[in-house]
N, C-alpha and C positions, 0 to 999 in steps of 0.2 A: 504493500500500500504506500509507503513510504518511497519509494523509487517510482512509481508509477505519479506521485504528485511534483515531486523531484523533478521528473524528466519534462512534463506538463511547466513547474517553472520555468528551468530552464530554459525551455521554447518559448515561454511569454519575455522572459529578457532579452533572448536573442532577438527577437522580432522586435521587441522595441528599440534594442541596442543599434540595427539596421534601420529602421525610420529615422534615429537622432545621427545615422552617419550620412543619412541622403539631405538631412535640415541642416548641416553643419554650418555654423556662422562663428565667426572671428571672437565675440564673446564667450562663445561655449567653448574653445579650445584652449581660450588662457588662464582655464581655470585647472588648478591643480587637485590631486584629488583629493588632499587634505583641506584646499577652498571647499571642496566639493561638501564633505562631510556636513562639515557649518552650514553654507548657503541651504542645502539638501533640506538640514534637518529644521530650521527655521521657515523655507517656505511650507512644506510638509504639515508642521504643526498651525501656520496659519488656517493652508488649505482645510485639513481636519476637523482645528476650532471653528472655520467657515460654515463647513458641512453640521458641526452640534448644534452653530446657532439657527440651523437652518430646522432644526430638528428630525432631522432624517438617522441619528444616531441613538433617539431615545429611548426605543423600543427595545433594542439592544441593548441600553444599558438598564432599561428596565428587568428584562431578562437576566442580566446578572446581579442586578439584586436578587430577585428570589432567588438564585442558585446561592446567593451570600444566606443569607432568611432560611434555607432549608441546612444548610451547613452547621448553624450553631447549636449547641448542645439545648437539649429539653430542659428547658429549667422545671417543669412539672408543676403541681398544684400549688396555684395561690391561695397562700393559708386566710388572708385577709377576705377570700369572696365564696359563696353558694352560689350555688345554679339551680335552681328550681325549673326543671325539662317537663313540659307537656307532650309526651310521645303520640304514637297512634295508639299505643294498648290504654297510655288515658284517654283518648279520645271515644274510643268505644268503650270504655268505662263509662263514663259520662252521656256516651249517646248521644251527642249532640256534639257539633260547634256551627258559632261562637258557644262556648263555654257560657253555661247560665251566668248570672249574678251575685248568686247566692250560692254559689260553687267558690268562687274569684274570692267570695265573702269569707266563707268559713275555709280557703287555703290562708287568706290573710290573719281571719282571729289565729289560725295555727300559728303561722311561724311569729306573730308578735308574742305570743306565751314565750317562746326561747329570747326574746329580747336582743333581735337584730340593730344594726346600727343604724340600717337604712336597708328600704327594701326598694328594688323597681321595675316596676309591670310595664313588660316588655310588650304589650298586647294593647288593642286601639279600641276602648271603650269608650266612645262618643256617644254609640248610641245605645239604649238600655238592651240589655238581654233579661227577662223576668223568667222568674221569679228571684224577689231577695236584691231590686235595684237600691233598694235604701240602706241595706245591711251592707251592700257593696260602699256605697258613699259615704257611709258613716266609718268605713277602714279606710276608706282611701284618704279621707280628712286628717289622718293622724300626720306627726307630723312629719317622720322619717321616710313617708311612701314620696315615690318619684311615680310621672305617670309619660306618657310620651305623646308628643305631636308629631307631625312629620309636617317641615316647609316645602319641601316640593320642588321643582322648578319646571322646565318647559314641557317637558316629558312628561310629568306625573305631575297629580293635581295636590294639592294642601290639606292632611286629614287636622281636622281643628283638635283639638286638647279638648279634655272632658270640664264639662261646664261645672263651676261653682268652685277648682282648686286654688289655691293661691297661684301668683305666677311662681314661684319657691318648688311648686311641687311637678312643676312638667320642664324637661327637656326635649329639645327635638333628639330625634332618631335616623337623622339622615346619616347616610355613610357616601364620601366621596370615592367614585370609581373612576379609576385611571382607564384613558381610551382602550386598553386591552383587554377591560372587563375586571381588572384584580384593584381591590383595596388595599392602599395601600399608605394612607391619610388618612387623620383624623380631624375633621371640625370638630373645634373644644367650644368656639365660643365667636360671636358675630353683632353686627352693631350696626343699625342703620338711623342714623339720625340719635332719637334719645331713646330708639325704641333696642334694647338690648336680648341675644337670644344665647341662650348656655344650651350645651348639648346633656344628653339624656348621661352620660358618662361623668360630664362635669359636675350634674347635679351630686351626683351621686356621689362621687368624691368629695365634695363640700360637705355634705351633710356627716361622711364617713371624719372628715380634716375637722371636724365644728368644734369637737371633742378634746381636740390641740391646739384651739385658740388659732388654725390656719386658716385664711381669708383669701380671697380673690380680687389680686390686685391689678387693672386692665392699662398697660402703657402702651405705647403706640406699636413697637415692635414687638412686644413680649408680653404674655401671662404669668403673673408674680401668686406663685403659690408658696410665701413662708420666705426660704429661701431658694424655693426650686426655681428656675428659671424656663421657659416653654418659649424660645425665639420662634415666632413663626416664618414660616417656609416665605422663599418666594417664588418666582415665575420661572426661576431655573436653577434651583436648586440643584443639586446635587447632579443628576443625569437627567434631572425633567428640563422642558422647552417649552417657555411660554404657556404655563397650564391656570387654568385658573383659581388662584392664589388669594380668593375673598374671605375675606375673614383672617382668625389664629387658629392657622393647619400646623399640624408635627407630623412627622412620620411616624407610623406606628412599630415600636419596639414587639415584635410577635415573640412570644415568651415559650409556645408548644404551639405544635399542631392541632391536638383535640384535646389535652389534658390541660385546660386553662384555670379550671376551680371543678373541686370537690361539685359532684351534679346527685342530685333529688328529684326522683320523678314525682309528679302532683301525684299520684298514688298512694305514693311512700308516706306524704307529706299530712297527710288528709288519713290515713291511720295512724299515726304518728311513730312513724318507724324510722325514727331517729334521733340520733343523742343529741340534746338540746346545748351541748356546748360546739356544735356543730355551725347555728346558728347564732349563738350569744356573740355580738359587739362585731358580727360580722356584717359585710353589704350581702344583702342579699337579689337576685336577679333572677324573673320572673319570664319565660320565654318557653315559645314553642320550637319543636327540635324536629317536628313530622316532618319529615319529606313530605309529604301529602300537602303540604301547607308550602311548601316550595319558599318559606324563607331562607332562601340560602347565599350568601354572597362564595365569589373568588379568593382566595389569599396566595401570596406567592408559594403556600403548600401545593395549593390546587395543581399545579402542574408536574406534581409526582406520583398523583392519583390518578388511578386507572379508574376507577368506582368511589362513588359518593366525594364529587371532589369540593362539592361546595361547604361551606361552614355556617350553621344556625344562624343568625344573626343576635338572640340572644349571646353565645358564647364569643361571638366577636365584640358586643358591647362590655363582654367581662374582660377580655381581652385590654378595651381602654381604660376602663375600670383599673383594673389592675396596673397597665403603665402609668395612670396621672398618680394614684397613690405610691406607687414603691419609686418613680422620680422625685416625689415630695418628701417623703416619710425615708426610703433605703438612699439616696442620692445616685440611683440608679440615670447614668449620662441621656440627655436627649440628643439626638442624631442631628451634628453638627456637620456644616458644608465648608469646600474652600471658595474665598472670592474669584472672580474670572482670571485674576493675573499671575495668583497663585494654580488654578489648572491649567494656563498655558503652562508657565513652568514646568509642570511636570511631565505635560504631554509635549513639551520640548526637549525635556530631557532623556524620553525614550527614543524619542525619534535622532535624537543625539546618539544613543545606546546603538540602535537598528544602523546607523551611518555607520557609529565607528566599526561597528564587526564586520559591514561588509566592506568597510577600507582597510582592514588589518589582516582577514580570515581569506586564506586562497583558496581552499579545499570544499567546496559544495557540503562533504559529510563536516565540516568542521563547523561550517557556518550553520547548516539545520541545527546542528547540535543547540552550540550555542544559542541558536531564536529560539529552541524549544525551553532550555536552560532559562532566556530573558524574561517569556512567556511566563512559564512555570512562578518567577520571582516578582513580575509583576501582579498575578492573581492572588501572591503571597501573599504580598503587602499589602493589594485592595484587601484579602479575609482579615490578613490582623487589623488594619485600621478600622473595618467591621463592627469588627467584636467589641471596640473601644467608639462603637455609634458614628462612625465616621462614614461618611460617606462621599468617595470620591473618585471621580471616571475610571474605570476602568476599560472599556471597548474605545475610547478615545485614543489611550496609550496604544492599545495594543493595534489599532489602526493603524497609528501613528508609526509604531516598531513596524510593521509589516513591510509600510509603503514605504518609508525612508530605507531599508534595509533592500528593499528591489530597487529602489531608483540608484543609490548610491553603486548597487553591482551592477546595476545597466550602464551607467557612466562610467565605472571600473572597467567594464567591458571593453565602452567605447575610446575611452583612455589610452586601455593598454592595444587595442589595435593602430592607434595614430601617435605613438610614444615606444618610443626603446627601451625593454625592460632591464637593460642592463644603468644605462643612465638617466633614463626617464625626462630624456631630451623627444621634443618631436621626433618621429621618423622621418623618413622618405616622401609615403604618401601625405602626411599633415604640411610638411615643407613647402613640398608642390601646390598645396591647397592654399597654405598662405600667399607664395606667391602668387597665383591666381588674384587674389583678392589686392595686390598691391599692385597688379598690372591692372584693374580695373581701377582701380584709383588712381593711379596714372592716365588715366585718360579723361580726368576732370578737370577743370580749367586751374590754373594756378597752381597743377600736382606737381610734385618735385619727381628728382631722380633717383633710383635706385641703384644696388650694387650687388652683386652674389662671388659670394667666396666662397671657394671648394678647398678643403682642407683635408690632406695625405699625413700621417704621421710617417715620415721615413726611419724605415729600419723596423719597423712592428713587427714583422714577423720572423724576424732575428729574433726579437725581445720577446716574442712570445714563446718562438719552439725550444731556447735557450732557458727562459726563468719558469716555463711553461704557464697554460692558460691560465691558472685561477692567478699568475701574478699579473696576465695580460688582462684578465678583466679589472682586475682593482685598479693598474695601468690605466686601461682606457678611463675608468673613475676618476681618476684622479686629473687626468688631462681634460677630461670635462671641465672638474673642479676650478682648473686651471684658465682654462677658454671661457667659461662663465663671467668670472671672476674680473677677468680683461678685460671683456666687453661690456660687463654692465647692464645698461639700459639701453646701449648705442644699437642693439641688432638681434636679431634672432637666431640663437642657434639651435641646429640639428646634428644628428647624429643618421648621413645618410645612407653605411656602410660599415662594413667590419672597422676599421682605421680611418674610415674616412667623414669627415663633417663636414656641414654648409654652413652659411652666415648668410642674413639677409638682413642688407643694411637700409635701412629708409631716409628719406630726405636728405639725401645725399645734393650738395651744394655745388660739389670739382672734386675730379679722380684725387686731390691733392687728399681729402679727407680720409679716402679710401686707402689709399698708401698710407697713411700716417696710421692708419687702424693696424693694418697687417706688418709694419715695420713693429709696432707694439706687442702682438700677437706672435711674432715669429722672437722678439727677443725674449720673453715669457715663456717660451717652448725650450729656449735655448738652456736656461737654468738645468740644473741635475737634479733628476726624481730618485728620490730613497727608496732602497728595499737591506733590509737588514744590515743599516751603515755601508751600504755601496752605493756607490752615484753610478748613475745609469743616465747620459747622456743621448737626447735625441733632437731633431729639428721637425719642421714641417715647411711641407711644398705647397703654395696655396696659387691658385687659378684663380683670375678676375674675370668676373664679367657684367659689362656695365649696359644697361638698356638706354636705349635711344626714343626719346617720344614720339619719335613721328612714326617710327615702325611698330608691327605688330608682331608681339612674342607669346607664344607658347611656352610655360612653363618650364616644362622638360624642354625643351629648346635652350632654354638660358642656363638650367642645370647640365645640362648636357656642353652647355659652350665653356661655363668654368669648372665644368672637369678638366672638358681637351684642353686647357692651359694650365689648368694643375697636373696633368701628363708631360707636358711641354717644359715647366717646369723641372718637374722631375727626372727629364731626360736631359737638361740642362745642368744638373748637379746637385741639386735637393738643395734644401733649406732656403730657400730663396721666391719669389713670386713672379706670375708674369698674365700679362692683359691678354685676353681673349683680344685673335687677331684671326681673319681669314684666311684661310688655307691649313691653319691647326687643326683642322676639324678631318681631315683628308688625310694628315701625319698621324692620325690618331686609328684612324681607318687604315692605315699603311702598317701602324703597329700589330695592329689586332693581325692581320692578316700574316704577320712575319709569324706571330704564335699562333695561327694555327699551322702555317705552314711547318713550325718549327716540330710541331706534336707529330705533325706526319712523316717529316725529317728523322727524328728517334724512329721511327717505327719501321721505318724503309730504309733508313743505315744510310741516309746520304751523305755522312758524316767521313771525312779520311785525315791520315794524320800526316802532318809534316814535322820537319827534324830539322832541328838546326842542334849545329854540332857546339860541343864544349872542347875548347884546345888548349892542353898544357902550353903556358905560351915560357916554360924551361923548354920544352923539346919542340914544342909547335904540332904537335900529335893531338888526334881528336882522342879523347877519353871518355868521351858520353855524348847527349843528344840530350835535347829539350823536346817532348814530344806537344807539339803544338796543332790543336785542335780546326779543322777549314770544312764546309759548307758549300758543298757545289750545288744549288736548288738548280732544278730541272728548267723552270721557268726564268727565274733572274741571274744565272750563273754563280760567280762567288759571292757570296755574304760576308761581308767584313765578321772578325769575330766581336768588334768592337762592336756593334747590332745585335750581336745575338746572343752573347752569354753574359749580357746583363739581363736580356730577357729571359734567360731561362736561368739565372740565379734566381729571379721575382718571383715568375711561375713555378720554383721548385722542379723545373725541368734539367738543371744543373746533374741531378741524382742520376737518373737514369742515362744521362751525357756521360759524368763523369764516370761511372761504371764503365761504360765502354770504351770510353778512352783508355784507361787503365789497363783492362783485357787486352786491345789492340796493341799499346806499347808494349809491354809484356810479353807476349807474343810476338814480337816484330824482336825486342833486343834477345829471348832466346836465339832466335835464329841467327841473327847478330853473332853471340858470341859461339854458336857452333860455329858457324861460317869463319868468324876473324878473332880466334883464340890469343888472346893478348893479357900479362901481367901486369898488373890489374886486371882484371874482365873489365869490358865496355861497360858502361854505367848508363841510366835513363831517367831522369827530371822528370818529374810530374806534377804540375797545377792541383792545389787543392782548396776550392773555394769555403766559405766560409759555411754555407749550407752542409758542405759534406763534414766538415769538421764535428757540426752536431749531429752525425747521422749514428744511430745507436749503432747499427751492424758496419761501418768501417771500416774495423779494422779486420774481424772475423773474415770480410768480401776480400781484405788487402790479404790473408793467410791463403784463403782458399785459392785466389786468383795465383799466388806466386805458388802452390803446389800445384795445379793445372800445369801452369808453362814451364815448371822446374827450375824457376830461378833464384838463386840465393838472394837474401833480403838484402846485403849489402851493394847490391848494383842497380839497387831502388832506391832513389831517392825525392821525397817528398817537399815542393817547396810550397810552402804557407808564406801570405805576405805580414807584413808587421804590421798592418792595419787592423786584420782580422785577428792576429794573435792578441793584439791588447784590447778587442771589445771585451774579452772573457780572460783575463790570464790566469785565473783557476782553471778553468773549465780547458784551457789550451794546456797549459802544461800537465794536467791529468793525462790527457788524449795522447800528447806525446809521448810520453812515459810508455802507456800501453806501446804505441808506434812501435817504440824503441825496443820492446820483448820480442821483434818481428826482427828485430836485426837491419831493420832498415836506416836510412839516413834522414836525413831532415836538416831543410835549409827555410830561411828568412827572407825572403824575396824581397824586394824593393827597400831595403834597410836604407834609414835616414830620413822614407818620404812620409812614413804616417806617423804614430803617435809616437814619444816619444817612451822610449822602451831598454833606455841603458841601464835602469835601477833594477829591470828584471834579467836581461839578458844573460844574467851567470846560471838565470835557475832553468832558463828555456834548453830542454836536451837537444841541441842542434849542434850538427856538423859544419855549417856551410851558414857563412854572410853573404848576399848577394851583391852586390853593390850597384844603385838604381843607375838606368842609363842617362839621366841627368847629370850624374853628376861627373862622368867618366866624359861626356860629351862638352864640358865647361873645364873642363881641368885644363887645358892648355891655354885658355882663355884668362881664367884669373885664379891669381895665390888663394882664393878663399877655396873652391871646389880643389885644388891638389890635395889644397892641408884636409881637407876632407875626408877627402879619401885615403890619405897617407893614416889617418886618425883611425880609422875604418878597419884599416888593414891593420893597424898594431896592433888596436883592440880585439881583432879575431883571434890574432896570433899569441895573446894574451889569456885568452881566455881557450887556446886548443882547438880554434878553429881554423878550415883554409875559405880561403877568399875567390871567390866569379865576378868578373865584371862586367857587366851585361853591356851593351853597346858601341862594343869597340869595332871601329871603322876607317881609323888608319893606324900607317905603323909606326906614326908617332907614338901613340895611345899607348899601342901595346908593350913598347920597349919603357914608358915610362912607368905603366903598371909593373913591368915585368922588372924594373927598376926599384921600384917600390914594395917589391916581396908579391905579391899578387899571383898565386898560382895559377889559377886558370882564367879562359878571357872565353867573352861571346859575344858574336855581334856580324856585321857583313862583311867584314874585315876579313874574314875567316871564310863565313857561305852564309847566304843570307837563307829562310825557311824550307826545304825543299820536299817532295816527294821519298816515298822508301826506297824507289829504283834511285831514284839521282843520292842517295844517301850512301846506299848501299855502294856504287861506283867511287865517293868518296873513300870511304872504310877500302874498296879494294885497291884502288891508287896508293893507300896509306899501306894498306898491307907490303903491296908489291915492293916498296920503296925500301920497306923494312927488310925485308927478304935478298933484295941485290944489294944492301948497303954495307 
């Protein structure tokens, strides 16, 4: 049952949640959902209290009064009152009704012999029944008898009071019935002009209170019995709506169901079969009980009764009987209300309740729970307030809990569809929607101009597969945090991709403002983010693009324009910006296509490797090869490598590259050294980007691959540049170490050009400093790059390294490295990249030399 209403919600939020995504306007999106909560739960309870004063909620909470009314415990017989019952087995005793006179007569000489305090005939003797009308009048004259009239109103006509009693001795006997049929009010007392009316209950309390010096004091709000206090009702009391409130009405305190006072049937009463301190100094109350006679009213019991649900109406007058004396005499509470401002309160504060659980609670079963859990403690509170005569909305709150609790998850819904749940930044889709709305205001007279900034974290997914994701998401957190922060109030951000955000900036004046945003926003990026006292170092590439009024733009067209310049950027060197220009859009379409080409490239091996040789430049002999990675696509012929293995570093296409390259060198310098067996064995250079450095299986692929081709680890050597070894230098020098159990070599590639890396250099296991070709190509140029290099080469040979100098290209170069201690040399000087056939012709010209020399 529970799942079957469950899934029935569900669908109704979802369905609404899709109406409020198709109404969507500019107010409704910049409200947060913790706005949400508040705004929710305050219109809600407006709405609510709108709907109570409308009285559309009464019935309702009439209804849970009597479920309050039937709940409390049987207080059972009022020792203070009699009931003297006229059944039907008296009625056919008697043989007749109305009941003669002289019946009515000699029941009343009866129970005055026991000396009651006050008796009152519930029965409408206007007109004589004979025999024995005078024996009746001359009891009813005493002076403790009460007799009853009824005022009547539109419905029913006015039965007059019995002629000749004082006004003292008659009460009326109306009973106020609520539009659902149930009593549930007492008129005590009413006043028209100086003409004054007590009800048939009041009298009878008064005459019972005479005895204690307690009087009837009439103030404008209240009935003063002694020091009880009887505020009457008003027009909306408690859960009633505009009822009519004439007169001093209470709500009736129901004390039992049927057991209200010890009952006597006229039988009993009239053989005298009963102990007379039954009746001594008690009220006594004179009524008939026959169904037959159909005086029966409703009580909020009546709706637990299947049979006999109505109630005498003598025992309901004992009933008030009973509450005006034990409120007077026991200080038994009368049933107090809160004012209007005090029930908003409350019913704002569940509807406060219903918000917060469904902005806090994500789980469907977590959330029923809890509304059942609210529920339950709301009906708590209305029984104990109850029980303490209080009475105070109940179907109001819980309306109130209902609706706020659905509206709040349908907004949560629609929230989290147009919001990033990782930073709770718009998304993609709400971005696009704003701008929408700022290009139409753009096209109002006087509208200013706009901006969009597309924002790249560069290096993220270094930083992610390296610290791994749950540091990449707090990462991305915190750069939010970051970007937030920056901009303020100046713009709107999103979160339009994995690493990637937008900005949209309004009323923008001259591109000058714009640049001055993103020159702030990139030096803010630049600072170092902590993760366990390490600085972690990134930037961001941001793409502009700036709308022109007089053109018409599409959305996605303009986020689409400062991408391809935040791409532009990025292919320009990162950390830096650049305006959305024509023809980007084409470069960016030229890229995509180089990756796909490049996936089908992997897959179809169009990949071959070239060799450029390493020469002892003591003998001038090649001693190894650099195996260097080329691209013959079918369509555009060669691809620079400088094209394409930054694209497949990005796309992680590097993995399955570098693998093969590996395999093919490997396999190439085998052959190699069976073919041209040399002491030393020939040696082979290998690239290894930074991607593959974090690759968990690495080195296990670098074991298997050298037992495949059967090559000893030491004719393998591994070059890492100095950029990639200081992002991680834990993480790099771990990796080596492993390397190093392989027997292999490991060199430092471009030493000098990136971070700086001499404080760790002694702890990095490497064989080999490279020395960048900058700097061997300015050495003859100026004393700063010799002393550089000459610095370069001690410090290898210091720490038990030998030294490559990459770009040597005349034989100046090489006799002054070769001057300088500098073992080996690389560059065109030598041969510049070649094929395996032209490589191999090299190695055999070397051979042969060696051979006839």
């Amino acid at each position: 049952m529970i799942a079957k209403y469950s899934h029935k919600f569900r669908k109704l939020v979802s369905l609404i949640t899709k109406y409020l995504n198709y109404q969507l306007n500019p107010s409704i999106t910049t409200v947060t959902l913790k706005q949400s909560v508040v705004i929710a739960s305050i219109l809600i309870t407006g709405l609510v209290m709108g709907v109570k004063q409308l009285g559309w909620l009464q019935l309702l909470e009439l209804v849970s009064y009597d479920q309050m009314v039937r709940l409390q415990p049987d207080a059972g017989y009022n020792p203070r009152l009699l009931v003297v019952t006229i059944t039907e087995a008296d009625i056919k005793e008697q043989k007749q009704w109305p009941l003669s006179d002289s019946a009515l007569a000699q029941l009343l000489a009866k129970l005055q012999q026991a000396q009651p305090t006050a008796i009152g005939l519930d029965l409408y003797r206007n007109i004589p029944q004979p025999p024995g009308r005078d024996a009746l009048m001359q009891q009813l004259r005493a002076s403790n008898v009460i007799t009853i009239n009824y005022l009547g109103d539109q419905d029913a006509e006015e039965v007059s009071p019995i002629s000749g009693l004082s006004p003292e001795q008659i009460g009326f006997n109306d009973f106020v019935v609520d539009p659902d049929g149930v009593v549930r009010r007492n008129l005590i007392y009413a006043q028209q002009g100086e003409e004054k009316f007590y009800s048939f209950s009041l009298q009878l309390s008064l005459k019972y209170l005479a005895k204690q010096g307690i009087t009837l004091k009439v103030k404008s709000e209240a009935l003063l019995l002694g020091n009880a206090v009887f505020p009457t009702l008003n027009n909306n009391s408690g859960g009633y709506h505009d009822i009519d409130s004439a007169g001093y009405q209470v709500m009736i305190s129901y004390r039992s169901p049927e057991n209200i006072a010890r009952q006597l049937s006229l039988t009993q009463v009239l053989r005298g079969e009963f102990e007379p301190n039954w009746i001594k100094d008690k009220v006594v109350l004179i009524g008939t009980t026959a169904p037959s006679l159909k005086d029966l009213f409703f009580t909020p019991y009546s709706a637990a009764k299947s049979a006999n649900p109505g109630l005498p109406g003598v025992l309901l007058h004992a009933q008030l009987v009973g509450q005006i004396l034990n409120t007077t005499l026991d200080q038994q509470p009368v049933f107090w209300f809160w004012p209007e401002w005090a029930e908003f309160l409350w019913v704002w504060t569940w509807a406060l309740v219903g918000s917060v659980l469904a902005w806090r609670l994500r789980h469907p079963l977590s959330l029923g729970v809890a509304g059942v859990i609210c529920l339950g403690s709301l009906f708590t509170i209305c029984l104990g307030i109850f029980t303490q005569a209080g009475w105070i909305p109940l179907v109001a709150p819980m309306l109130a809990l209902a609706i706020a609790t659905g509206t709040v998850l349908a907004y949560k819904l629609l929230h989290n569809t147009l919001h990033d749940t990782l930073t709770d930044l718009p998304n993609r889709s709400l971005f696009l929607k704003q701008l929408e709305w700022v290009i139409a205001e753009t096209k109002l007279p006087k509208s200013s101009r706009f901006a969009i900034l597309f924002l790249g974290i560069d290096r993220f997914k270094f930083i992610n597969e390296s610290f791994g994701h749950q540091f990449g998401d707090q990462f991305l957190v915190n750069v939010t945090q970051r970007l937030k922060a920056c901009l303020g109030n100046r713009g709107i951000l999103a979160r339009v991709g994995g690493d990637e955000f937008a900005v949209l900036l309004k009323n923008i004046n001259d591109s000058s403002e714009v640049t001055a945003i993103v020159d702030q926003l990139q030096q803010k990026m630049s600072l170092p983010f902590k993760n366990n006292g390490q600085e972690i170092f990134t930037s961001i590439s941001i793409g502009i693009a700036l709308n022109q009024t007089e053109l018409d733009y599409e959305p996605i067209a303009l986020l689409r324009d400062a991408h391809t310049a935040m791409y532009r950027a990025k292919d320009l060197g990162k950390g830096r910006h650049e305006v959305f220009a024509t023809g980007m859009h084409t470069q960016i379409v030229k890229r995509f296509q180089l990756e796909i080409d490049l996936h089908r490239a992997i897959e179809q091996q169009e990949f071959e490797l070239y060799y450029q040789s390493i020469v002892s430049l003591t003998t001038a002999r090649i001693v190894g090869f650099e195996a260097l990675v080329r691209w013959n696509n079918p369509q555009y012929g060669f691809v620079s490598p400088a094209e394409f293995i930054p694209l497949a570093e990005e796309t992680g296409l590097i993995i399955p590259l570098g693998q093969w390259i590996l395999q093919a060198a490997c396999q190439q310098l085998a052959v190699w050294q069976a073919q041209f067996p040399t002491n030393p064995p020939l040696m082979m250079s290998i690239n290894l980007s930074g991607h593959q450095l974090t690759q968990c299986d690495l080195v296990d692929y670098i074991e298997q691959t050298l037992q495949e081709t059967g090559l000893n680890g030491e004719s393998l050597k591994l070059e890492i540049t100095e950029t990639v070894a200081m992002n991680d230098v834990e993480t790099a020098i771990s990796i080596m170490l492993r390397l190093r159990t392989l027997n292999l070599r490991l060199s430092i590639d471009d030493f000098g050009t990136g971070y700086s890396s001499l404080s760790y250099l002694h702890r990095f296991p490497v064989n080999t400093l490279k020395i960048d070709r900058s700097f061997v190509s300015r050495m003859e140029d100026t004393d700063e790059d010799a002393a550089i290099v000459q610095t370069i080469i001690m410090l290898s040979h210091a720490l038990g390294m030998d030294v490559v100098a990459e770009g040597v290209e005349t034989a100046a170069q090489q006799a002054k490295l070769h001057s300088l201690g500098c073992e080996y040399g690389q560059g065109y000087f030598f041969s510049k990249p070649v094929d395996s056939k032209t490589a191999t012709a090299l190695l055999d010209k070397q051979f042969n030399n060696m051979m006839f020399a």
